[in-house]
LUMTOR-480787 format. One record per residue (C-alpha): residue in three letters; y, x, z. Coordinates in Angstrom, 1 decimal. Each point is the difference from the previous one (the first is absolute). Example, Ala and Ser with C-alpha at 12.3 -4.5 7.8 and 13.67 -1.06 7.14 Angstrom:
ATOM | rest | y | x | z
ATOM | ALA | -4.5 | 12.3 | 7.8
ATOM | SER | 3.4 | 1.4 | -0.7
***
This chain:
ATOM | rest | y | x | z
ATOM | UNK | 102.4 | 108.6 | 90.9
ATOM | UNK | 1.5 | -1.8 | -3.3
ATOM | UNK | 0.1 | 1.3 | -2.8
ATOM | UNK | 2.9 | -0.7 | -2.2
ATOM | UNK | 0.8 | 0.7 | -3.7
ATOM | UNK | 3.6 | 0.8 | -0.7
ATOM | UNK | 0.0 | 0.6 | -4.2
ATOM | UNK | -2.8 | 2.5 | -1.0
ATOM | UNK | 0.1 | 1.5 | 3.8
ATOM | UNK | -2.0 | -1.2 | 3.1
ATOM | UNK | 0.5 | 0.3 | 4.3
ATOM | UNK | -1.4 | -0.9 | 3.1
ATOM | UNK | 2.0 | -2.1 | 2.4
ATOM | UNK | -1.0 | -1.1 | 3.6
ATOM | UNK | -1.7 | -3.0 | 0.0
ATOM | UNK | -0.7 | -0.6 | 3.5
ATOM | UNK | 2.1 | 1.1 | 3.2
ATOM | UNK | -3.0 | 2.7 | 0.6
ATOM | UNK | 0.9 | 1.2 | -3.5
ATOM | UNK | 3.4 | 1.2 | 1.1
ATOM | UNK | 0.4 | 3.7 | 1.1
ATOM | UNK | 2.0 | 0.6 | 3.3
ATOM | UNK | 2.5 | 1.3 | -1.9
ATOM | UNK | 1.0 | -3.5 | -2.0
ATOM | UNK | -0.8 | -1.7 | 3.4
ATOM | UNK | 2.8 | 1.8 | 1.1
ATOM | UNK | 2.3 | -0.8 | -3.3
ATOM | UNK | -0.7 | -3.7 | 1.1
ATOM | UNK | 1.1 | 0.2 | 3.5
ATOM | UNK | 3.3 | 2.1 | -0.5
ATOM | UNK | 0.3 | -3.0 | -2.8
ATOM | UNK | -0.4 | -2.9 | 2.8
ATOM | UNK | 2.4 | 1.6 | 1.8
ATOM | UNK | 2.8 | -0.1 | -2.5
ATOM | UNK | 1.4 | -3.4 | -1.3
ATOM | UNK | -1.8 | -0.3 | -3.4
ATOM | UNK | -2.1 | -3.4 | -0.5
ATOM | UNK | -3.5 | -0.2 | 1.1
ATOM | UNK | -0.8 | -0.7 | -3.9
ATOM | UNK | 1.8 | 3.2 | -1.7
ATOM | UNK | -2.0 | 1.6 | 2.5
ATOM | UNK | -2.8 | -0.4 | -2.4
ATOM | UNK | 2.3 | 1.7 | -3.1
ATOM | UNK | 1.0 | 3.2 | 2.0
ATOM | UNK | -4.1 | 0.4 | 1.0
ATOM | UNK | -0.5 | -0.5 | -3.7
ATOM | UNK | 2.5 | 2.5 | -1.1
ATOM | UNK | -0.8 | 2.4 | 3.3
ATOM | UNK | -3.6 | -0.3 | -1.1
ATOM | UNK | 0.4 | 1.1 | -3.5
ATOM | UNK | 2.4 | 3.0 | 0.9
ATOM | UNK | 2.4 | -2.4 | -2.2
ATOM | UNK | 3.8 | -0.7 | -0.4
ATOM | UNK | 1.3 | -2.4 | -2.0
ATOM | UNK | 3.1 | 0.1 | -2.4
ATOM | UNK | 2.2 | -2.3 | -1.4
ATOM | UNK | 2.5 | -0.2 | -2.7
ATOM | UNK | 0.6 | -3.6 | -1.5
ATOM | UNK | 1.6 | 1.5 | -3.4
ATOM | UNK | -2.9 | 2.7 | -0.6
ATOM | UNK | -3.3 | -2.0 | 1.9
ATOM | UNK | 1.5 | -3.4 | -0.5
ATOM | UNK | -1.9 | -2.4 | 2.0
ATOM | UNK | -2.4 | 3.0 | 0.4
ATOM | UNK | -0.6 | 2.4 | 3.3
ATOM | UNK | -0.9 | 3.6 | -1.0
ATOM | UNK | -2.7 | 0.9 | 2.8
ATOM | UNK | -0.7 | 3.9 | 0.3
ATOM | UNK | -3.0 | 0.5 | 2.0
ATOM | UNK | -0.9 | 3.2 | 1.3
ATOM | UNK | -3.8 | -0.7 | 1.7
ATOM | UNK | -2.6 | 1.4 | -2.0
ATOM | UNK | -1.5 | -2.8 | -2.8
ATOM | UNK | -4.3 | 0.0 | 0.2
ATOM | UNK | -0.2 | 0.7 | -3.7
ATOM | UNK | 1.7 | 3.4 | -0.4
ATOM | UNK | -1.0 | 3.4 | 2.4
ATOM | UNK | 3.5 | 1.2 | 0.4
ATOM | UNK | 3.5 | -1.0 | -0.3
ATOM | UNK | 3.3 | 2.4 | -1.2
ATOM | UNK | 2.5 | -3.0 | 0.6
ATOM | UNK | 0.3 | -3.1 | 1.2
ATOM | UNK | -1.5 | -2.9 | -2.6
ATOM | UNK | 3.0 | -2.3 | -0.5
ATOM | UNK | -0.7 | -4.4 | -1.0
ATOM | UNK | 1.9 | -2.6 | -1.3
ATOM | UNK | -0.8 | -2.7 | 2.0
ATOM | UNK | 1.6 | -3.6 | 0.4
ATOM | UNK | 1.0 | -1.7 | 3.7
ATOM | UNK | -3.1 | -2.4 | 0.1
ATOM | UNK | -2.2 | 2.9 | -0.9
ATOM | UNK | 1.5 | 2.0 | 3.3
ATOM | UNK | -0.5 | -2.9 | 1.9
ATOM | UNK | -3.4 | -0.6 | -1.5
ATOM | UNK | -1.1 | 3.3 | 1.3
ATOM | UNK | 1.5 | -0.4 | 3.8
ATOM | UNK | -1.8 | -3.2 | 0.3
ATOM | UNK | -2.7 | 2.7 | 0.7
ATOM | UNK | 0.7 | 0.4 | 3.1
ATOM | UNK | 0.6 | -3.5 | 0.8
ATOM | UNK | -2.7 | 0.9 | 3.2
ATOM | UNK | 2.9 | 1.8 | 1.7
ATOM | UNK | 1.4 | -3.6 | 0.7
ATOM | UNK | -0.3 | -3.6 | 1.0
ATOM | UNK | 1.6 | -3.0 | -0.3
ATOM | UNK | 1.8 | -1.4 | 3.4
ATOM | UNK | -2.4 | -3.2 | 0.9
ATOM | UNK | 3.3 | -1.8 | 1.8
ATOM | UNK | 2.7 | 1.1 | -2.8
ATOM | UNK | -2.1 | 0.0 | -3.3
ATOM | UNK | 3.0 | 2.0 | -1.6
ATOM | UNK | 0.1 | 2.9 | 2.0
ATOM | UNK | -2.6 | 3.0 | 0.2
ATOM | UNK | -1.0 | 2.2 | 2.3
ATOM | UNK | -2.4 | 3.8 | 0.4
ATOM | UNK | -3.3 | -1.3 | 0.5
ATOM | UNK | -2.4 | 3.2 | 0.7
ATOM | UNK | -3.1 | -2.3 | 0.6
ATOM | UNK | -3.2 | 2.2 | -0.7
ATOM | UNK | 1.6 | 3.1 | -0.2
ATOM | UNK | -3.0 | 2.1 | 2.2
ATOM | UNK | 0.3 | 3.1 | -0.9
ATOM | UNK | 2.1 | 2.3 | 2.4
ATOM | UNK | 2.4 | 1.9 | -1.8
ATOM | UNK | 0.3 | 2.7 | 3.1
ATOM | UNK | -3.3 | 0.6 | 1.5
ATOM | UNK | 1.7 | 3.2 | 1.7
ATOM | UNK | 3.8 | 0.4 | -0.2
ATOM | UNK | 2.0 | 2.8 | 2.4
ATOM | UNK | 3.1 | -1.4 | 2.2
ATOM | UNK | 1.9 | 2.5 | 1.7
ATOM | UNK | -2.5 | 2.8 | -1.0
ATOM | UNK | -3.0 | -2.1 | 1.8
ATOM | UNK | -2.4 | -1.1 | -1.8
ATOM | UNK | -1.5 | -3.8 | -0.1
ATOM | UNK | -3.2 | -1.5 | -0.8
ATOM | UNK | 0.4 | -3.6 | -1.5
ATOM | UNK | -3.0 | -2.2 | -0.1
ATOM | UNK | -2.6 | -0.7 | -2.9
ATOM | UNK | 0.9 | -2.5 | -3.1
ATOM | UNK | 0.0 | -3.6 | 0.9
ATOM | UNK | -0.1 | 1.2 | 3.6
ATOM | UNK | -3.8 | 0.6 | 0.0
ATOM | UNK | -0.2 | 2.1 | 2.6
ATOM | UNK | 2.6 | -1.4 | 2.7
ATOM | UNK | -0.9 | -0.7 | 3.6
ATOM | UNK | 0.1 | -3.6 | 1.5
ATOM | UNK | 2.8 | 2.2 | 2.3
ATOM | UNK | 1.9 | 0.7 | -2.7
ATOM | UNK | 0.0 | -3.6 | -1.7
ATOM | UNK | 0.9 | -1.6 | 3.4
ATOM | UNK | 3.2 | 2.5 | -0.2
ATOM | UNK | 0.6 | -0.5 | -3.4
ATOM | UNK | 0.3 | -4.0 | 0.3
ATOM | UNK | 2.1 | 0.5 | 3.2
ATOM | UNK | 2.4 | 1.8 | -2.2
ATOM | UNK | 0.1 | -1.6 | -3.0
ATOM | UNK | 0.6 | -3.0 | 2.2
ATOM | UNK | 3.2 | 1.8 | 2.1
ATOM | UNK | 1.4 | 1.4 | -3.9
ATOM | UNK | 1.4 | -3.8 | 0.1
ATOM | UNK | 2.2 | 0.6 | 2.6
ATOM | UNK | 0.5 | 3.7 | -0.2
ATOM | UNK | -0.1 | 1.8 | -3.3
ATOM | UNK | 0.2 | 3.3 | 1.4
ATOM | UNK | -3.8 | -0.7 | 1.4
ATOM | UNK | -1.4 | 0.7 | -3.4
ATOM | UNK | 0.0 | 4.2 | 1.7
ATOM | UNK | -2.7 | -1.6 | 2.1
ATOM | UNK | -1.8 | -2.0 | -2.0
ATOM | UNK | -0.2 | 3.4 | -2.2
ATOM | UNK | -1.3 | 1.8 | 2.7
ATOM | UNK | -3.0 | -2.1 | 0.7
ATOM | UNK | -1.7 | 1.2 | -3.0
ATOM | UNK | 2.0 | 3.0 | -0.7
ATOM | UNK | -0.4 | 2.5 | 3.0
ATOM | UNK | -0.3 | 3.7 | 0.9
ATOM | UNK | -3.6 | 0.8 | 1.5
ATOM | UNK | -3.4 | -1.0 | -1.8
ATOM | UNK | -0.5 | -3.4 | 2.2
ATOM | UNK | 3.0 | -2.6 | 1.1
ATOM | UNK | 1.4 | 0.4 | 3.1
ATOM | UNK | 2.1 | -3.1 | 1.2
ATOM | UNK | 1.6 | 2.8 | 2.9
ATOM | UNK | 1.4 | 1.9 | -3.1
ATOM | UNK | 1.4 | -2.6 | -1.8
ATOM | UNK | 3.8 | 0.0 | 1.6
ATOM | UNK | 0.1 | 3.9 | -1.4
ATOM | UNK | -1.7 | -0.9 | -3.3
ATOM | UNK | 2.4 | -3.0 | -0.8
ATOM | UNK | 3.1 | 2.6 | 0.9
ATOM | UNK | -1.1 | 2.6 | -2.7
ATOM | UNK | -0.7 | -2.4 | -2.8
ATOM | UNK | 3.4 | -1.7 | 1.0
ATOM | UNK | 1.4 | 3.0 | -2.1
ATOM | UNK | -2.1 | -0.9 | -3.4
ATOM | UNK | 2.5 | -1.4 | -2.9
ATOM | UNK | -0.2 | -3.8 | -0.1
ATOM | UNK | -1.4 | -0.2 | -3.2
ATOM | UNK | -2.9 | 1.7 | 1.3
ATOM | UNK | -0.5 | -2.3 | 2.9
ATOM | UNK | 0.1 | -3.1 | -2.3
ATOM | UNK | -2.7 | 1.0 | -2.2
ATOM | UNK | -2.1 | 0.6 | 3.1
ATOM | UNK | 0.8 | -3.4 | 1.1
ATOM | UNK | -0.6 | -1.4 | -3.2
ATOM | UNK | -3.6 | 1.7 | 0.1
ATOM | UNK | -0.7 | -1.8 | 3.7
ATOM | UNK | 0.9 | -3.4 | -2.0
ATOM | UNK | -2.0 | 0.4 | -2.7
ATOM | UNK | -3.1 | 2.0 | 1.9
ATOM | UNK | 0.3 | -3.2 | 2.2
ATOM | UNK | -0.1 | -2.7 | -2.8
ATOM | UNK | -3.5 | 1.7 | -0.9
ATOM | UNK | -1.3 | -0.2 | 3.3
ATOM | UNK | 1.2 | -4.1 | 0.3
ATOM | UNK | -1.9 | -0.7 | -3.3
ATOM | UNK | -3.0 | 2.1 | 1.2
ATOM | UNK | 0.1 | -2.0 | 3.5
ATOM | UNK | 1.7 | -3.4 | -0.7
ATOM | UNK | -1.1 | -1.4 | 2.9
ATOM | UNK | 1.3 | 2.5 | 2.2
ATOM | UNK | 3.2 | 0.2 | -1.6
ATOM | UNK | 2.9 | -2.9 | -0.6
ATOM | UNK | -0.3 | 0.9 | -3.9
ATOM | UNK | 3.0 | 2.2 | -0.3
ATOM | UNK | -1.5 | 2.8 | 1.9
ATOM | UNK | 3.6 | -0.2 | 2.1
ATOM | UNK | 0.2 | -0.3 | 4.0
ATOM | UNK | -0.3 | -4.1 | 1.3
ATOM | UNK | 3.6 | -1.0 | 0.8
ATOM | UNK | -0.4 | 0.0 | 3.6
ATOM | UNK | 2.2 | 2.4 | 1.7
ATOM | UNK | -3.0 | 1.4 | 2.1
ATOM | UNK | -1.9 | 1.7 | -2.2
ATOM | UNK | -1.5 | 2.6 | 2.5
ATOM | UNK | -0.9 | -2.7 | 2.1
ATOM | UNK | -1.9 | -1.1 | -2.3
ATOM | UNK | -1.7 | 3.1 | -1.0
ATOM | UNK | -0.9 | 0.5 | 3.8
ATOM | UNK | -1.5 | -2.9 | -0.2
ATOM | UNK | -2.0 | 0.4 | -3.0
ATOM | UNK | -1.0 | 3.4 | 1.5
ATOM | UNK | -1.3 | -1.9 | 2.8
ATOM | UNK | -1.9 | -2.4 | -2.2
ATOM | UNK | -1.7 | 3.1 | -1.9
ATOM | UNK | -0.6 | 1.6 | 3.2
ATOM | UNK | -1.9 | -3.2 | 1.4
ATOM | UNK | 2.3 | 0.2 | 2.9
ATOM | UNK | -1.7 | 3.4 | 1.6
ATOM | UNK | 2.4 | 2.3 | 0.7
ATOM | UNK | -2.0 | 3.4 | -0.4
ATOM | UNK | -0.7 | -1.6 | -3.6
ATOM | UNK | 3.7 | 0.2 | -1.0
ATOM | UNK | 0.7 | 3.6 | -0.3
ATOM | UNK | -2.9 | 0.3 | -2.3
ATOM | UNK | 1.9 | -3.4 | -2.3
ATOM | UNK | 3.3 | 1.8 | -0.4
ATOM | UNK | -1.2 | 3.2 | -1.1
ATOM | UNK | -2.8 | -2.1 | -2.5
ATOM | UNK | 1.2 | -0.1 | -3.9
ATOM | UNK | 1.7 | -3.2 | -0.9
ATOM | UNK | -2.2 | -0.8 | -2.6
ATOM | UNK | -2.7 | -0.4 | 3.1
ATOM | UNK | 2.1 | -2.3 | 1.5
ATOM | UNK | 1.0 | -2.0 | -3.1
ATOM | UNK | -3.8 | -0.4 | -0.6
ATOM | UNK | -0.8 | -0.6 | 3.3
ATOM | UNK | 3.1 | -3.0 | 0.1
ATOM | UNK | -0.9 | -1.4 | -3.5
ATOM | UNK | -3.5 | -0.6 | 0.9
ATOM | UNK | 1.0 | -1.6 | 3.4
ATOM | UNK | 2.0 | -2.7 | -1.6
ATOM | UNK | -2.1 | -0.6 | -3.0
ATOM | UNK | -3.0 | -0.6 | 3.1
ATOM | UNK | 2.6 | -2.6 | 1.4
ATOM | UNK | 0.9 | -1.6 | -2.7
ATOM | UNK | -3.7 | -0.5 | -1.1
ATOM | UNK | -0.5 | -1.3 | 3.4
ATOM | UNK | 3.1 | -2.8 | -0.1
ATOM | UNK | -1.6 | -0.6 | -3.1
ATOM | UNK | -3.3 | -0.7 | 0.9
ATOM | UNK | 1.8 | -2.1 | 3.2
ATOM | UNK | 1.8 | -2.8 | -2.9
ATOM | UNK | -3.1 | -0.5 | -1.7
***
């Protein structure tokens, strides 16, 4: 968290995406949703942070903005009204630049900016209830995921491209009803959370990206770098196929693969290609 100093007072603002509490998580998506600019996203966080609004009057505050903030300051105990701060433009703007992690720059238009949720891993709805049934979301940073469910999970992320509306499935391979995954419920999970808001569903997507990022720059080998599904339109091809390859092409191995943990996998993958490439290595020498 940072600490900022605002006169004699001090707060804690989020510092990191795993700093933010599901309910700002939340203030963010309903804001993506609307038409205001990626970068004033920053100011309303600041202000939505702080418990703030902001007032203006050019003949009493001049070139001034009067700022009353209603979140409780670390140096007093208790508070009987909001604190109120005369605070100039640049000085607002110094303080959103705070959460200049929420966002990053577009690498094709350098102008324009975008929500970037890399290495947010921290699931903001481990349990959640949809229709009055409850669901069991996975671990932070996906820790505890089956190979099974990261073959899904890439084979939706891949078909969101085309389809938007997929996102219900790609929700309900780590989100689900019983205590295990079960690809046979997944038609009847992805219809129940079809009903949660949309703001809701973006920051679970958002934790995905960012619980994916980790896992790329744990496992760069494995991964392209971005942590994101390979182009290629086929994406559970692929993962058959890399099920084969784990399984050593024995079939009675393969049940055993799907319902392993993904970090078994990764490691098993990572060490694999890092034995290759030592071997091409050794080859050009």
């Amino acid at each position: 968290m940072h600490t900022v100093q605002i006169n004699d007072d001090t707060y804690l603002l989020p510092a990191c995406w795993d700093d933010l509490t599901p309910g700002q998580l939340l203030k963010i998506a309903r804001l993506t949703g609307t038409d205001t600019p990626v970068e004033q996203i920053k100011v309303h966080m600041l202000l939505h942070c702080l418990r703030a609004r902001v007032m203006r009057h050019k003949k009493i505050f001049r070139e001034q903005v009067r700022i009353k903030v209603g979140c409780e300051s670390q140096t007093v105990r208790f508070r009987v009204r909001r604190r109120s701060y005369l605070l100039t433009p640049e000085e607002v703007n110094t303080l959103a630049d705070l959460f200049s992690f929420l966002v990053s720059r577009d690498e094709k238009n350098k102008t324009a900016y975008y929500i970037d949720p890399s290495g947010m891993g921290t699931n903001p709805f481990p349990t959640l209830r949809c229709r009055l049934r409850k669901f069991r979301g996975p671990d932070d940073q996906l820790l505890d995921i089956t190979f099974e469910q990261f073959m899904y999970l890439q084979t939706y992320l891949d078909a969101m491209r085309a389809d938007s509306s997929k996102i219900d499935y790609l929700l309900a391979t780590l989100w689900h009803r019983g205590k295990t995954f079960d690809i046979n419920r997944i038609d009847s999970d992805a219809a129940l959370l079809r009903h949660l808001p949309e703001a809701k569903k973006i920051v679970m997507y958002w934790f995905i990206l960012g619980s994916l990022s980790i896992l790329a720059a744990w496992y760069p080998r494995v991964f392209s770098g971005s942590g994101k599904p390979a182009p290629s339109g086929r994406v559970f091809d692929a993962q058959l196929r890399l099920l084969d390859s784990l399984a050593q092409s024995d079939m009675t191995r393969k049940p055993e693969v799907r319902r392993g943990l993904l970090l078994d996998a990764l490691y098993s993958m990572d060490e694999s290609i890092r034995r290759r490439e030592e071997m091409e290595e050794n080859i050009a020498r």
